[in-house]
VMD Tcl script that draws the C-alpha trace (Angstrom):
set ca {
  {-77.81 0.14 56.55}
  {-78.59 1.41 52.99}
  {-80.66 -1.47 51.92}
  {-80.92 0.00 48.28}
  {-77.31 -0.59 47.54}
  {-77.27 -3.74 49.50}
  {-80.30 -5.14 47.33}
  {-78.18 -3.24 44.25}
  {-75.10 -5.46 44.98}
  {-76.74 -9.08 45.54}
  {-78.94 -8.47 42.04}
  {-75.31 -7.57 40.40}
  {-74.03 -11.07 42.29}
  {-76.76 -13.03 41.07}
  {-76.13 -11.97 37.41}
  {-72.31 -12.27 38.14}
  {-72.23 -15.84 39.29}
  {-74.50 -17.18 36.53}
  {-72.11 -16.26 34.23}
  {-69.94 -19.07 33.45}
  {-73.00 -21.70 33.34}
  {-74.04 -23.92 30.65}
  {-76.88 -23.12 28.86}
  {-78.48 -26.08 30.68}
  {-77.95 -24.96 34.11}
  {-81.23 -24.05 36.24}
  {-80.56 -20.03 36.93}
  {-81.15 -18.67 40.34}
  {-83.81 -16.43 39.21}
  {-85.57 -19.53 37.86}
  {-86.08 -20.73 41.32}
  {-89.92 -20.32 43.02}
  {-91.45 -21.45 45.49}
  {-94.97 -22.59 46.64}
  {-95.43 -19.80 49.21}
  {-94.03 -16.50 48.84}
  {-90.70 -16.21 50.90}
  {-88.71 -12.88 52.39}
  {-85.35 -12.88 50.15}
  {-82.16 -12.25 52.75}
  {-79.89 -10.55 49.64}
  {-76.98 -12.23 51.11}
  {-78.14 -16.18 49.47}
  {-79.93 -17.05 46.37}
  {-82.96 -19.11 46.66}
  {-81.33 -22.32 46.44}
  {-78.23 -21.43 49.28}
  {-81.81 -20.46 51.61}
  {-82.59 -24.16 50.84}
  {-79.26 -25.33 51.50}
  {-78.90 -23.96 55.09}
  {-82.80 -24.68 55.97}
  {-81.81 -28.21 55.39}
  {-78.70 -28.13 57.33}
  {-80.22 -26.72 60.34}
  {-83.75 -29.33 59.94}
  {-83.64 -31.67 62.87}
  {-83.87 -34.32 60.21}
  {-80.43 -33.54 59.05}
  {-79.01 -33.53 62.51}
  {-80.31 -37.40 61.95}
  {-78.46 -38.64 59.88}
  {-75.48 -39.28 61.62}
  {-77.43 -41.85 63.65}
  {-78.99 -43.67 60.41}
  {-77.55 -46.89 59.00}
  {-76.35 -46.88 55.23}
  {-76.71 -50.65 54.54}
  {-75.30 -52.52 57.41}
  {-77.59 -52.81 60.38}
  {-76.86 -52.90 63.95}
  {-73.39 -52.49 63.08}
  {-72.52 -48.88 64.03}
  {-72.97 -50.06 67.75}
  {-69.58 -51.55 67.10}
  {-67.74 -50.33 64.52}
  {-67.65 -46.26 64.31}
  {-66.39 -45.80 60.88}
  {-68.92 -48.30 58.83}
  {-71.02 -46.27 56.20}
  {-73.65 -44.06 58.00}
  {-76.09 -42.16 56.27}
  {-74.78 -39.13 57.69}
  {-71.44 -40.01 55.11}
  {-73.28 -40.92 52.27}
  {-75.55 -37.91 52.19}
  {-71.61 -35.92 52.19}
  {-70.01 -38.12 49.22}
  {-73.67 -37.42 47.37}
  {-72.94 -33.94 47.91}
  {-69.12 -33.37 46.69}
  {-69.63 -36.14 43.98}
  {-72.70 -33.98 42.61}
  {-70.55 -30.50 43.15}
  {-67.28 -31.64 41.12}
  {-69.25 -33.22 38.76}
  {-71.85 -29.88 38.15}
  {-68.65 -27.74 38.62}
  {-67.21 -29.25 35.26}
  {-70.44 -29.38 33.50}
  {-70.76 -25.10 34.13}
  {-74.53 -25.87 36.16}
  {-75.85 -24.77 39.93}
  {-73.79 -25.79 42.81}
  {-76.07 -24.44 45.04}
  {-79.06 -26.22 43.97}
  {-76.85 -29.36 43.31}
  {-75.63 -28.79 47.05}
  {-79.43 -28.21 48.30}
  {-80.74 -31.44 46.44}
  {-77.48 -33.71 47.48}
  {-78.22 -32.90 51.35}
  {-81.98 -33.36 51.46}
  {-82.55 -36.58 49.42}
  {-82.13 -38.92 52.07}
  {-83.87 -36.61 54.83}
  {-87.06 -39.25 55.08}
  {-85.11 -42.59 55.38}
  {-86.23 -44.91 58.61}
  {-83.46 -46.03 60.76}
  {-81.87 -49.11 59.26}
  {-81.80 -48.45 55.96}
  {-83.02 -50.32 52.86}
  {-84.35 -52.76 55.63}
  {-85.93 -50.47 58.05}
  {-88.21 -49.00 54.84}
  {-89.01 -51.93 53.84}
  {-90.11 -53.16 56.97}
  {-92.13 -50.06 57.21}
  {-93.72 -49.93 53.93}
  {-95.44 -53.45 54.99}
  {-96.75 -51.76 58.13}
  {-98.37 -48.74 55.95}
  {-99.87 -50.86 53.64}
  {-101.33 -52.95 56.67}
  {-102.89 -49.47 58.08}
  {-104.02 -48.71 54.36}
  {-102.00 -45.62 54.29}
  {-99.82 -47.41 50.96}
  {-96.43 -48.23 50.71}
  {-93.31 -46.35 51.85}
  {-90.65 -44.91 49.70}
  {-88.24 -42.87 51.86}
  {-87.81 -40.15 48.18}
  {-91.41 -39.65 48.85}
  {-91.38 -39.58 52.96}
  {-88.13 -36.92 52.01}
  {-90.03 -34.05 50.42}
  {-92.77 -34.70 53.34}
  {-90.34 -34.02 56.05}
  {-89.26 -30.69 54.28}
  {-93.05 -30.16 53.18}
  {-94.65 -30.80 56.32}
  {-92.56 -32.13 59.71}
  {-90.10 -29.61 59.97}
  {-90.33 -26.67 61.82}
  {-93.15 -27.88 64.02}
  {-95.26 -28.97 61.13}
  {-95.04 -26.11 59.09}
  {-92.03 -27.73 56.60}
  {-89.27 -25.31 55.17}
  {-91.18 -24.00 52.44}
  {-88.06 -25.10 49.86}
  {-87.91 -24.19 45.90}
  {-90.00 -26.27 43.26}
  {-86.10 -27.25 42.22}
  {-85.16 -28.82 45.40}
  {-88.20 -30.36 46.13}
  {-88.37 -31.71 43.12}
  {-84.71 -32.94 42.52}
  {-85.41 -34.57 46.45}
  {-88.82 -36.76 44.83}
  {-86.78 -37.61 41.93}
  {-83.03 -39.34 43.07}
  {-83.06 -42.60 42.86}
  {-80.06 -44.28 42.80}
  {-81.01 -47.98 42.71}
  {-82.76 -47.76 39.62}
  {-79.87 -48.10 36.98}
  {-79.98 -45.64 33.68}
  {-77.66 -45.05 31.37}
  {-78.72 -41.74 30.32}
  {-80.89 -39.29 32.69}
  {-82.59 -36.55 30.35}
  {-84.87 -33.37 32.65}
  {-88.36 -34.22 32.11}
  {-88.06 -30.40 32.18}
  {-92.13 -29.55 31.91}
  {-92.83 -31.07 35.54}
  {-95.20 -29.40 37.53}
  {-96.79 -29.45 41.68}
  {-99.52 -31.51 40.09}
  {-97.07 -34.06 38.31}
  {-95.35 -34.75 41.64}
  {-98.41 -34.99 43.63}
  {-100.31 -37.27 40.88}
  {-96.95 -39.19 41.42}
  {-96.98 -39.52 44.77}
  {-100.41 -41.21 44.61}
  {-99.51 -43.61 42.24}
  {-96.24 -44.70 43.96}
  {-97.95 -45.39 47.39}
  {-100.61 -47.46 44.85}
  {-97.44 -49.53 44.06}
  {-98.03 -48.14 40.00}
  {-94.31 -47.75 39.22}
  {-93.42 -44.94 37.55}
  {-90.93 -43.44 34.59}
  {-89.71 -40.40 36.89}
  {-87.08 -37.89 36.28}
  {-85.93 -34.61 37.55}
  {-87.19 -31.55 36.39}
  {-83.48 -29.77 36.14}
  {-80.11 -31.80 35.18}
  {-78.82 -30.71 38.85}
  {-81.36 -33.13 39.71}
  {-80.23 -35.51 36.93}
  {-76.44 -35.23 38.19}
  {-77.74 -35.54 41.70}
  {-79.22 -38.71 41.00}
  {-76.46 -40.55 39.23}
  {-74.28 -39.30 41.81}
  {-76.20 -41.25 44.64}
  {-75.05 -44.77 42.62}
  {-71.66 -43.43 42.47}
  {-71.30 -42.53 45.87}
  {-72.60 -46.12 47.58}
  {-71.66 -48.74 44.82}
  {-67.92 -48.92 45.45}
  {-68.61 -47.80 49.30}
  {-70.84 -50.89 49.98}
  {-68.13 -53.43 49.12}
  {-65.41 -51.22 51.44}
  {-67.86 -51.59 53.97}
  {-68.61 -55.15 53.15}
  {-64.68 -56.05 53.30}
  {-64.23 -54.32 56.31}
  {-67.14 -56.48 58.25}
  {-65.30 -59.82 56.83}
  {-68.76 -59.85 54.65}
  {-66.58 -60.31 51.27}
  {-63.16 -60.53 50.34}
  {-61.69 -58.14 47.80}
  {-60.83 -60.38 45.68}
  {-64.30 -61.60 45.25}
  {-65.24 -58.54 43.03}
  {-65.97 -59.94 39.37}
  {-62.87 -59.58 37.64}
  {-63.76 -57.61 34.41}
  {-65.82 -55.27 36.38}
  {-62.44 -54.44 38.52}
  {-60.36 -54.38 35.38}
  {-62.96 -51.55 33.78}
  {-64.37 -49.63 36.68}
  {-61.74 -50.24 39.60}
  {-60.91 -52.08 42.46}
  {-61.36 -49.99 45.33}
  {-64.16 -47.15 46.00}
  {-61.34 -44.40 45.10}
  {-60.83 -45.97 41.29}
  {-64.69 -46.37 41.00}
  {-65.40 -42.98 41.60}
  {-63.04 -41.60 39.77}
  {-63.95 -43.91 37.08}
  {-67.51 -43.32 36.75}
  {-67.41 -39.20 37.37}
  {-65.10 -38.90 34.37}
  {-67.27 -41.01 32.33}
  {-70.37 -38.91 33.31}
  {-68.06 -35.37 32.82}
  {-67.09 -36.88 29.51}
  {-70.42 -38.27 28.27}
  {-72.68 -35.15 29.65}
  {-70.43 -31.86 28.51}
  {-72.11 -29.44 26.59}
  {-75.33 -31.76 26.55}
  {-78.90 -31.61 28.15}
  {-78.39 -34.99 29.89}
  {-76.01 -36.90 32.40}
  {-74.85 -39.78 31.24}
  {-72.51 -42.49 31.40}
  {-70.88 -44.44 28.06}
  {-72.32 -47.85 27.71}
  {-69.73 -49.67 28.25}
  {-68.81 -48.65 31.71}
  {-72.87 -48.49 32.22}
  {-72.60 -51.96 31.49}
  {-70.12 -52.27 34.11}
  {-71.90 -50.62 36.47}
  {-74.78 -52.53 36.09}
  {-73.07 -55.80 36.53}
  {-71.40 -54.83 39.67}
  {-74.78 -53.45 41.34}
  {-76.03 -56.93 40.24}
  {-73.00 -58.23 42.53}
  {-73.45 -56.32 45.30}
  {-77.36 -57.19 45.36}
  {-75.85 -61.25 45.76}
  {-73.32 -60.96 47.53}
  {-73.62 -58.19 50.10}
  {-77.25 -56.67 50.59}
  {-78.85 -60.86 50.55}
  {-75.95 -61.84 52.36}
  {-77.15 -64.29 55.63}
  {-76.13 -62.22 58.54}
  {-78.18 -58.66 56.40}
  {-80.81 -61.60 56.33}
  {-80.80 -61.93 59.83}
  {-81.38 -58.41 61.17}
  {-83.93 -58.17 58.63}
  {-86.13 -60.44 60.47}
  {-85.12 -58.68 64.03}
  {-86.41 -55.47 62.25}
  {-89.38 -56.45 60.57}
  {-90.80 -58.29 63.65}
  {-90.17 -55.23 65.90}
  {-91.66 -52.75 63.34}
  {-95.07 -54.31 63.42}
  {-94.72 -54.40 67.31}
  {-93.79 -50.99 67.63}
  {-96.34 -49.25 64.42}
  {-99.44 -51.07 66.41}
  {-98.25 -49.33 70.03}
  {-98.19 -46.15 69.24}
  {-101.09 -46.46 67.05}
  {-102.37 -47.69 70.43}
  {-100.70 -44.98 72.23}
  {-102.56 -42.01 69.96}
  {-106.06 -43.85 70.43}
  {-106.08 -44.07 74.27}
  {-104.17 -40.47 74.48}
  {-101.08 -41.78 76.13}
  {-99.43 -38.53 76.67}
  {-96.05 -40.58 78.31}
  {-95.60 -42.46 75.18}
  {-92.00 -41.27 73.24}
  {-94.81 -40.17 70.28}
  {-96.31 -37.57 71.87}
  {-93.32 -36.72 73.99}
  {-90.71 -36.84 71.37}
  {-93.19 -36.21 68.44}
  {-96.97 -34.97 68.71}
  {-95.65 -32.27 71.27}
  {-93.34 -30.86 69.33}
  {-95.56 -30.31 66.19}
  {-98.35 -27.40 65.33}
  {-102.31 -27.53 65.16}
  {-101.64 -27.99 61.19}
  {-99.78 -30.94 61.46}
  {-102.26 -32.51 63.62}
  {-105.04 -32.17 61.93}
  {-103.77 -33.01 58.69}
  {-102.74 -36.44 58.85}
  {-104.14 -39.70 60.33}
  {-103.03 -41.73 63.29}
  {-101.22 -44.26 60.94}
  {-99.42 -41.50 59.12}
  {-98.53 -39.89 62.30}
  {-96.90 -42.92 63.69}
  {-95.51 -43.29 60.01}
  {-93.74 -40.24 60.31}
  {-92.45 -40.90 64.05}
  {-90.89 -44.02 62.90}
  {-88.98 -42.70 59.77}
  {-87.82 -40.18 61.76}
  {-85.86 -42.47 64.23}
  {-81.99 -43.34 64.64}
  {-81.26 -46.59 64.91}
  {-80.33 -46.10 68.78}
  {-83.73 -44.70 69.34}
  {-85.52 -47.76 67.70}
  {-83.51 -50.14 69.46}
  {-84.46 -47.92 72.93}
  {-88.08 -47.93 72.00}
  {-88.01 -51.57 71.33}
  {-86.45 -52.49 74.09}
  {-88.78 -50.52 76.71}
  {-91.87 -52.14 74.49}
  {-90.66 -55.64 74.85}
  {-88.93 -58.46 77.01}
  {-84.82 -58.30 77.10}
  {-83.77 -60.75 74.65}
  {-87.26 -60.88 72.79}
  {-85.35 -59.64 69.56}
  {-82.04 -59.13 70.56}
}
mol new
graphics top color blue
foreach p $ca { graphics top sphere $p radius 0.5 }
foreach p [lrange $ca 0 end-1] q [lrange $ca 1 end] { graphics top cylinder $p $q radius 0.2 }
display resetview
């Protein structure tokens, strides 16, 4: 193979497929990383990202990861999974980036890896966890934070994937629960920013945190987009809430059913973002938005029977965090953590990190299946179940 003319063609690509961005858009040759990395000259930096994510372990996860609804995959199939949500993230982000002229490949990276560090059970299974790291002293839990340490340090055996500043950065920085009108790139971020951040979040200092490129910014609002309208299809389908139940000027503005609120709220971001360093949505429908995540908070996330597998999980999380914690001290080498975990990772790995943040980092990576398993061989049938 001539591998001067191949290297010849990709640099012409590169160039080539830059060409209709926005001024805004992050360029492939912006992209760096914190270890020097072998370029293929078939993908640019951020499509390397993209398929080192899509072949983690941790991705292969998702599929068995609740969204919002707990327990109820084991009997209803097509209920939100995480494996769904990380999808819609993904081709909300793309059509939206696609009209605003920035990087679809380092939208697509971001949009796949945000959710890679979320426990099993959802919103419920991290905070159950967060209460059992700030027990063992290691701090709280935030499953954007535990994301860039499964890419940083648990895949590939403990060695992590070695991703660009951009994606790791855009993964630390989506958060779709915390509403904004406007996101503008805090554009200046650097390795020390998101490690000084890092700290203080597991402190429980909150933080005013955006991403570094709008990819990230578009990333993020696409998150809320992609589970506000999904969490009350979900919710109907369970017998949860009735449609009719959504606040009537919210329906009359946004939509009534996920399909109108997404379309909805991506042409208000299109509109409100074109040509612009920011993504944005107008206030009104912001206001909208807002009101309906408000809603959702009442009337589906605090509803009695969420309520009630919250307690089944939070009880079983401090049983199973003190086990294994118990299983590392007296070397239990048959114990799931070393067999499943410990076993699997490199000399680095090990002697990095404490016993707490080892069994940390077993737990988050768990399906829901495998918690209920591990549960189950831990305590008596019917204990929580």
């Amino acid at each position: 193979m001539n591998k001067d003319r191949f290297t010849k063609l990709f640099e012409e690509f590169v160039v080539r497929s830059s060409e209709h961005y926005s001024k805004y858009a992050c360029r492939n040759q912006q992209a760096h990383r914190l270890e020097l990395d072998d370029n293929c000259f078939v993908r640019t930096e951020f499509a390397i990202d993209r398929d080192r994510i899509l072949h983690s372990g941790a991705y292969r996860r998702y599929q068995g990861k609740t969204q919002v609804f707990s327990f109820t995959n084991m009997f209803d199939e097509e209920t939100s999974n995480r494996s769904l949500h990380t999808t819609y993230v993904s081709q909300i982000s793309r059509t939206i980036a696609n009209m605003l002229g920035l990087n679809l490949e380092l939208v697509e990276s971001i949009a796949l890896g945000h959710d890679l560090g979320h426990p099993p059970f959802g919103h419920d299974g991290e905070v159950a966890l967060s209460k059992s790291c700030e027990r063992a002293g290691i701090g709280k839990f935030h499953h954007n934070i535990q994301s860039l340490h499964v890419v940083d340090h648990i895949s590939r055996k403990g060695k992590g994937l070695n991703l660009t500043f951009q994606v790791r950065d855009g993964i630390i920085s989506h958060d779709g629960e915390v509403h904004n009108q406007i996101l503008i790139p805090q554009r200046d971020k650097t390795e020390e920013d998101i490690q000084n951040y890092i700290k203080l979040r597991k402190e429980g200092t909150e933080q005013k945190w955006m991403p570094a490129t709008l990819e990230g910014c578009v990333v993020r609002i696409s998150d809320t987009i992609a589970y506000i309208g999904q969490d009350i299809e979900d919710a109907i389908r369970l017998k949860i809430m009735k449609r009719s139940e959504i606040p009537k000027d919210c329906a009359e503005h946004l939509g009534n059913t996920n399909s109108e609120i997404i379309d909805t709220l991506v042409k208000s971001v299109i509109l409100n973002s074109y040509d612009k360093d920011q993504v944005a949505f107008d206030e009104e429908i912001s206001y909208y938005l807002h009101k309906l995540k408000k809603f959702n908070y009442k009337r589906i996330y605090t509803d009695k029977n969420v309520k009630k597998a919250r307690e089944k999980i939070d009880r079983s999380m401090e049983v199973l965090f003190d086990q294994y914690i118990e299983d590392i001290k007296e070397n239990n080498v048959n114990s799931k953590i070393f067999v499943h975990f410990l076993n699997r990772k490199g000399k680095s790995y090990h002697n990095r990190f404490r016993d707490s943040e080892i069994v940390r980092d077993f737990i988050a990576t768990m399906t829901d299946r495998y918690y209920n398993e591990e549960v189950k061989s831990y305590l008596l049938p019917g204990s929580f179940y």
